[in-house]
Each structure stands twice: as structure tokens, then as C-alpha cells.
C-alpha angles and dihedrals in degrees: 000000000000115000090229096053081076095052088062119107111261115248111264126212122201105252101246126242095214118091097230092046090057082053089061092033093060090041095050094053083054102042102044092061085077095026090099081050098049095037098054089049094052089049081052095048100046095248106109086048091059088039093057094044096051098055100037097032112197089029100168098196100282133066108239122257110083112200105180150287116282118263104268082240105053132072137227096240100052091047087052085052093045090053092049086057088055090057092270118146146196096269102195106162087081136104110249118234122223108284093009113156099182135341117205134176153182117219116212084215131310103310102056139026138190093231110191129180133203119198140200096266103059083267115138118188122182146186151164124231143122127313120255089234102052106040106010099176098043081048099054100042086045097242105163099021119141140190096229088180105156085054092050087052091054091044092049099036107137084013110066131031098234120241123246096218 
């Protein structure tokens, strides 16, 4: 990992005014200190891999919803600040995708979240859905999950070379 990927702001969600919400909320905060644990034993036994494979059959290494390719002069590390400036934050409770740098995401509460990741080759993907905490199952299976590009593209404009597809 790049030293600077851990100077980047933590992701916030909005505490939640329903009793059950504050339930996962309050299991979330304790849970995703041994998330990055968990998650890399489960790569090295095989298990994240199966997992992935039974709930997003035919995964091919990437989530959907190419933005776009990073601008040539820019770097990876200056677009994930600038995310962070825009209220963006290290979202670590996910699974990685194959070349993935950093993936960071703003909730819009604590039921949904813009999740973007940046990879290795200049690529940036990017969704909406719903957040891991509030709704765990949905989040996983991907109901709920679009595409928001032309909000991606304002977001991105200067930043990323927009993709034609």
C-alpha cells in the first residue's frame, strides 16, 4: 500500500436516528477495526474469492460503471485528495477489485453512499448504492446499485478523461 493512501480522512456516515440503525451503527464502528484483518484472510484462503463469485456470478475482476481513465497529468494521489476535499472519504470495509489503488466514498446518510474507486492503471470506476452498515445484505447482492455517471463526470471534470462508453 502507498504511504499516502493512510494519510487520507477516514469515510463518515451520518449516526442514525432509528433505534435499530444505531444497533448496526454501533456494530459497524466496532467491526470495521478488524475488517482489513478478516478481509485479507479470507483473499488467502480462498474465501473472499468464492464469496465474490457467488453473489456477482460471472465477476470478471472490476465492479461496472467506468468513468473514466485518469487525466495523463494528473496523479493518483492528488485526484484521491481532491476527493477527500469534496467530502469523500478511505473506504476500507469493501472488497478490493482486481488492480484497485484506493476506494473511497460519501454517504448521503446512512442509508446510501457515492463509492468510487481509483485503480493502478489510471482507470476510476464509480456507483451509488447502499452503505454496508445500513443495509449489509442489499449491499452485498448490489440492489440498489447505479451507474450516477453524469454525476461522476461533474465530480471528475479536469480530473478524469471521460469514457466513451
Amino acid at each position: 500500500m502507498e504511504k499516502w493512501i493512510k494519510q487520507l480522512p477516514h469515510s463518515r456516515i451520518e449516526y442514525p436516528a432509528a433505534f435499530l440503525d444505531r444497533i448496526k451503527f454501533w456494530f459497524w464502528k466496532f467491526y470495521s477495526r478488524f475488517y482489513p484483518l478478516i478481509r485479507r484472510a479470507a483473499y488467502r484462503l480462498g474465501i473472499g474469492k468464492l464469496f465474490i463469485n457467488y453473489f456477482e456470478p460471472g465477476h470478471t475482476g472490476r465492479q461496472e460503471f467506468l468513468i473514466g481513465l485518469l487525466h495523463p497529468s494528473r496523479s493518483v494521489r492528488d485526484f484521491a485528495f481532491f476527493l477527500a476535499e469534496q467530502g469523500y472519504g478511505s473506504h476500507f470495509v469493501a472488497w478490493k477489485d482486481s488492480g484497485e489503488l484506493v476506494s473511497l466514498r460519501r454517504t448521503t446518510g446512512f442509508e446510501r453512499q457515492y463509492h468510487i474507486r481509483i485503480f493502478k492503471d489510471g482507470e476510476v470506476r464509480g456507483h451509488y448504492e447502499f452503505t454496508p452498515e445500513c443495509h449489509p445484505f442489499l449491499h452485498m447482492v448490489r440492489v440498489g446499485f447505479e451507474d450516477r455517471i453524469n454525476e461522476f463526470k461533474t465530480l471528475t471534470q479536469g480530473w478524469v478523461v471521460p469514457s466513451d462508453s
